[in-house]
ZAMARGU-4260 file (C-alpha; in steps of 0.2 Angstrom, whole numbers, plus 5000, padded with zeros to 4 digits):
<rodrens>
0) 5464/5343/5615 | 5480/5342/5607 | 5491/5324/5605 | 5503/5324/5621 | 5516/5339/5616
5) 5533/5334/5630 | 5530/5318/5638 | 5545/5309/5651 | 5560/5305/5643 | 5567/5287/5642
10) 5574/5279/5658 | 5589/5289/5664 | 5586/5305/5661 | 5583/5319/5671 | 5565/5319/5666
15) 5560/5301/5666 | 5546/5302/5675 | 5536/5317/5673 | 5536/5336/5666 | 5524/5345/5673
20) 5522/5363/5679 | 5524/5372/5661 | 5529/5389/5657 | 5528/5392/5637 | 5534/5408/5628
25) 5533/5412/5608 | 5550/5420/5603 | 5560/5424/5587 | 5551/5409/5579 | 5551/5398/5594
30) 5542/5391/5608 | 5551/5390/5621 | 5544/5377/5637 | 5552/5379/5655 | 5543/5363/5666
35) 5548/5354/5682 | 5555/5338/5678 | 5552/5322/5691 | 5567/5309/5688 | 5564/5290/5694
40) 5576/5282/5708 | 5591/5271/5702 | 5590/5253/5701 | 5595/5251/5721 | 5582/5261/5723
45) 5593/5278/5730 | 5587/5296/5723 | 5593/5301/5706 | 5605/5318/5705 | 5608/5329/5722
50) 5592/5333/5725 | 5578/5324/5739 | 5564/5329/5728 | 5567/5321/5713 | 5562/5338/5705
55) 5572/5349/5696 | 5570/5364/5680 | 5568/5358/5662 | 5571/5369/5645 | 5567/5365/5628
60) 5562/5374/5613 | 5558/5371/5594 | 5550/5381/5581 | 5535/5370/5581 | 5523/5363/5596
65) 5523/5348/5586 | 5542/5347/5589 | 5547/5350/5606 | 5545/5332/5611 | 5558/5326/5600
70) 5569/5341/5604 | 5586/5342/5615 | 5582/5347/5632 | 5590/5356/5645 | 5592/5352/5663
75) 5593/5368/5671 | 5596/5364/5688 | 5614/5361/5686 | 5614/5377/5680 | 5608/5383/5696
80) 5616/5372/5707 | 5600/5368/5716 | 5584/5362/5713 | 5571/5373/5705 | 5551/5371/5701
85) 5536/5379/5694 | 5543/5390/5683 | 5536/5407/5674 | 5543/5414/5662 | 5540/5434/5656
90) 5549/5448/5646 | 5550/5462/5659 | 5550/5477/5649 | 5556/5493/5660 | 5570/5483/5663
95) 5572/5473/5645 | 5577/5457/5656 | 5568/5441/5653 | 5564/5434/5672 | 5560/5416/5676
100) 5549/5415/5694 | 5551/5398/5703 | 5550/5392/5721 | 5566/5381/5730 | 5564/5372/5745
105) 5566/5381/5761 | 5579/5371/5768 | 5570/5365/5784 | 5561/5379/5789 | 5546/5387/5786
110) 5536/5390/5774 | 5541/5377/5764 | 5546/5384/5751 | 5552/5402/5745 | 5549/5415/5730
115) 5564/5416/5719 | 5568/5424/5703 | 5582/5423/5689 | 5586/5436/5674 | 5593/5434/5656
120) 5594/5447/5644 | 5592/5432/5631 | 5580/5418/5634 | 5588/5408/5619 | 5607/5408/5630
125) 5601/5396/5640 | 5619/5399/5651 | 5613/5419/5653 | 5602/5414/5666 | 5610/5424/5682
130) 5608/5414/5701 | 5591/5412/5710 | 5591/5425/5721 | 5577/5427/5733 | 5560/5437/5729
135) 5562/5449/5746 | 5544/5450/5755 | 5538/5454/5772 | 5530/5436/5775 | 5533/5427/5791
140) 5541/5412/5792 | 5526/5403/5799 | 5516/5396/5784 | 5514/5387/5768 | 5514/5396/5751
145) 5516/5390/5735 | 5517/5392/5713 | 5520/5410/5712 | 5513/5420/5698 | 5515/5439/5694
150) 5506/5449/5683 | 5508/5468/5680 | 5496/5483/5675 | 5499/5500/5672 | 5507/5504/5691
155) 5511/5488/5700 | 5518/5473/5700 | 5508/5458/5709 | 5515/5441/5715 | 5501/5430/5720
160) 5502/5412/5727 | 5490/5400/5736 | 5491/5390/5751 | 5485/5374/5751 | 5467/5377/5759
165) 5458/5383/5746 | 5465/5404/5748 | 5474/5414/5735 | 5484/5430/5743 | 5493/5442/5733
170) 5508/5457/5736 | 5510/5471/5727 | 5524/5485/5721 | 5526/5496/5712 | 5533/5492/5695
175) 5550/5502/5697 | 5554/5492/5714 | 5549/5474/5706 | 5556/5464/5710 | 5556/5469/5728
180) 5539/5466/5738 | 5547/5469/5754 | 5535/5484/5760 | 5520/5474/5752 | 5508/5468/5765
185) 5500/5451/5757 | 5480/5451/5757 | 5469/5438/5754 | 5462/5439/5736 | 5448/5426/5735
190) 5444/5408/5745 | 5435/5397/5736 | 5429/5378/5740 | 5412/5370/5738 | 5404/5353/5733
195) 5395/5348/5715 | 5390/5332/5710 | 5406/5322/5711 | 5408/5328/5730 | 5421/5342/5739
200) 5430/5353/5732 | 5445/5368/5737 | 5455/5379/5726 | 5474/5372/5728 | 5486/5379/5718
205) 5494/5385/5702 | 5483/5402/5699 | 5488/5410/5684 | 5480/5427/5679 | 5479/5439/5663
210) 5470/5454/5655 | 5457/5451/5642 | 5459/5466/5632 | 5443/5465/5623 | 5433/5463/5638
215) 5442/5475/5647 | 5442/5461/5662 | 5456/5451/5671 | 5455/5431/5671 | 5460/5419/5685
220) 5463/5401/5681 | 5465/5392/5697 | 5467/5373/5699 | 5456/5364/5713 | 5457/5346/5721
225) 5447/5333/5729 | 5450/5326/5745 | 5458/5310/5746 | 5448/5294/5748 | 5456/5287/5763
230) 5467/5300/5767 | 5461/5311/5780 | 5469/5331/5776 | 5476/5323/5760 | 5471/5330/5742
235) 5469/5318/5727 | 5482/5320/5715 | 5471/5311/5702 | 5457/5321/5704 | 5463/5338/5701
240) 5451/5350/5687 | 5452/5369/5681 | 5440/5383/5688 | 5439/5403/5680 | 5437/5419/5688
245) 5437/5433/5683 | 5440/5454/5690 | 5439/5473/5685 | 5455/5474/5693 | 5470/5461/5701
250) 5463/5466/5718 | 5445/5459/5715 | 5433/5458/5720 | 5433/5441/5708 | 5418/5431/5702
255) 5414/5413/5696 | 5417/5415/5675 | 5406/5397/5672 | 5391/5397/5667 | 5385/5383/5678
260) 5397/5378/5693 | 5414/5370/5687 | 5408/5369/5670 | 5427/5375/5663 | 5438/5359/5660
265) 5431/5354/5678 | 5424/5337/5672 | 5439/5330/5661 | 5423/5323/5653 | 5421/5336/5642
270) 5439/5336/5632 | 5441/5327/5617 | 5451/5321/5602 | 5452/5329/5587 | 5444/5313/5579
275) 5429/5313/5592 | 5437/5302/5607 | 5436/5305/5622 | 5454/5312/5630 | 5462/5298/5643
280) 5466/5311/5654 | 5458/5310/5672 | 5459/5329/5678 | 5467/5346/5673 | 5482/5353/5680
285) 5494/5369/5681 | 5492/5375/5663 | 5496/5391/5657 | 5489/5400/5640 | 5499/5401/5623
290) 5500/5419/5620 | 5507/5430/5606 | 5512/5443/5618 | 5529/5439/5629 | 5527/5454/5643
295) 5525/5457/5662 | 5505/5461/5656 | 5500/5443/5651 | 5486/5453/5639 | 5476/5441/5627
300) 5463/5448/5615 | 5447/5439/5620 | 5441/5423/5629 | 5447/5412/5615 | 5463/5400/5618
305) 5476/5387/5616 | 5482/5379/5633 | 5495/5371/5638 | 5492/5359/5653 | 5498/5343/5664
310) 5487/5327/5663 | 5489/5308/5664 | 5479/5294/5664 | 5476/5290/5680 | 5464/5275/5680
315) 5474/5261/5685 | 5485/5272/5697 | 5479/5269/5716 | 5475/5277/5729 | 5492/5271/5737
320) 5499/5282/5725 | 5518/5290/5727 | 5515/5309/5722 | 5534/5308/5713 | 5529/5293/5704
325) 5515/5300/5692 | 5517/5300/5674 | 5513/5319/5670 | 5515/5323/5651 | 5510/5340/5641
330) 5497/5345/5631 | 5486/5359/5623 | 5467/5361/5624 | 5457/5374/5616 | 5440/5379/5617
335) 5437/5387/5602 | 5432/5378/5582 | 5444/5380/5569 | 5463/5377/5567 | 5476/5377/5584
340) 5483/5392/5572 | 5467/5402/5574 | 5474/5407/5593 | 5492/5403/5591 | 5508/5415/5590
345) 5516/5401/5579 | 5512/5385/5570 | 5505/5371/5578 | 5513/5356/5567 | 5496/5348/5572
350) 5483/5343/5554 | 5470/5354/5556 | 5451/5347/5559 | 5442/5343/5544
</rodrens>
């Protein structure tokens, strides 16, 4: 893995805790990096900005992964004027309007949260972005979904999510009528929990999904958590790895892609420096692949990548832990030899292995 790429700003800003959640995009000799920022409480100990989350919408882009750390960054929820998380970020082609997918809070009721969606006819106006309007579906107001993800192929467009108990569900439309699901019945896609070596195990959240062209295959990277040690119905935040799956189609039926069970980045174990070291990172979190490609078809050559993911070093955080006070920072991993520039749409700014 990669040196951390956007860590927490200095104390006061509007990410000065964490980013996390990234969306990346190579564009016109950029990348551009959309993440949910967590921003500490003031000195008398009240909430920073409007919101009761501490959450909101970063920008930042930079013609270099290298870069985008010491780049200016944009706070995008007073753009919106309310507070906005887990961003994904596509070009949708029939329509030539870049969207931006997130989720708000439901303002009391249930779910908890709600599928929204912003357009821009160019990412790099950062003030093109229209309001978050609502993604209209046929969902009930009677349960928990969360991270939404859409992918496309030749006739449809599919939003998935997951829901917190180890299930991922998806809607479909047809492309012409994205980004409208309201006739869209949602089905369950997959559930997957089990138990290794290291104990229990669920699938949680942040599913993110493409086509492998060479293989002629779609790929599922889903996120799963431990319980919590003395929590009862609790996951562990610091114990979060990456599973694969993978499908003829985006309605399944989906497969384990490991060899052996949660062999891909599910033991942070196995990442390490370029120098040998092992990484400090405790788990793998809500990671998305670096793609040349910037379309509704997320379509990547073959199983060989760069990704971007949230991490942090979680050994002297305890189990008392306060979910908005984790340090998440970014980086890339890649599971592949050679240069970061052997899978990348642009230049790494990273040295090269020997």
């Amino acid at each position: 893995m990669s040196p951390p790429v956007i860590r927490a700003e200095p104390r006061g800003a509007f990410d000065d805790v964490a980013v996390k959640d990234p969306s990346i995009v190579y564009y016109r000799g950029k990348y551009h990096v959309f993440y949910t920022s967590k921003a500490s409480r003031d000195a008398t100990g009240s909430l920073k900005f409007f919101d009761k989350t501490r959450a909101g919408l970063g920008y930042v882009s930079a013609p270099t992964l290298a870069q985008l750390n010491g780049a200016p960054r944009q706070y995008l929820n007073d753009l919106f004027g309310e507070i906005v998380e887990a961003p994904q970020v596509f070009y949708y082609t029939p329509q030539k309007l870049w969207y931006l997918i997130a989720q708000i809070p439901a303002q009391g009721q249930r779910p908890n949260l709600r599928p929204v969606y912003s357009t821009n006819p160019d990412i790099e106006n950062v003030h093109g972005w229209s309001k978050m309007m609502p993604i209209r579906t046929n969902k009930a107001n009677d349960d928990f979904w969360i991270d939404f993800w859409v992918i496309c192929d030749g006739h449809n467009a599919h939003l998935f999510y997951t829901d917190h108990r180890g299930s991922l569900f998806q809607l479909s439309t047809p492309r012409e009528k994205f980004p409208d699901f309201g006739d869209s019945v949602d089905e369950t896609v997959l559930t997957e929990r089990g138990e290794d070596a290291r104990g229990p195990w669920r699938l949680h959240e942040a599913s993110h999904i493409y086509y492998v062209k060479s293989a002629r295959k779609y790929l599922a990277l889903l996120e799963a958590v431990r319980p919590h040690p003395t929590k009862p119905n609790y996951w562990d935040s610091r114990n979060r790895f990456m599973f694969a799956m993978i499908a003829d189609k985006l309605e399944g039926p989906w497969v384990r892609a490991e060899a052996a069970p949660n062999s891909f980045a599910g033991d942070p174990a196995r990442l390490f420096l370029a120098s040998g070291e092992r990484a400090k990172y405790d788990q793998v979190s809500h990671f998305e692949i670096v793609r040349s490609g910037i379309d509704e078809r997320y379509e990547l050559p073959d199983y060989k990548f760069v990704l971007l993911f949230q991490g942090f070093d979680a050994k002297r955080t305890p189990a008392t832990f306060n979910y908005d006070d984790l340090p998440w920072e970014l980086a890339l991993m890649r599971n592949f030899d050679g240069p970061w520039e052997q899978r990348l749409p642009g230049p790494s700014g990273f040295p090269q292995n020997p």
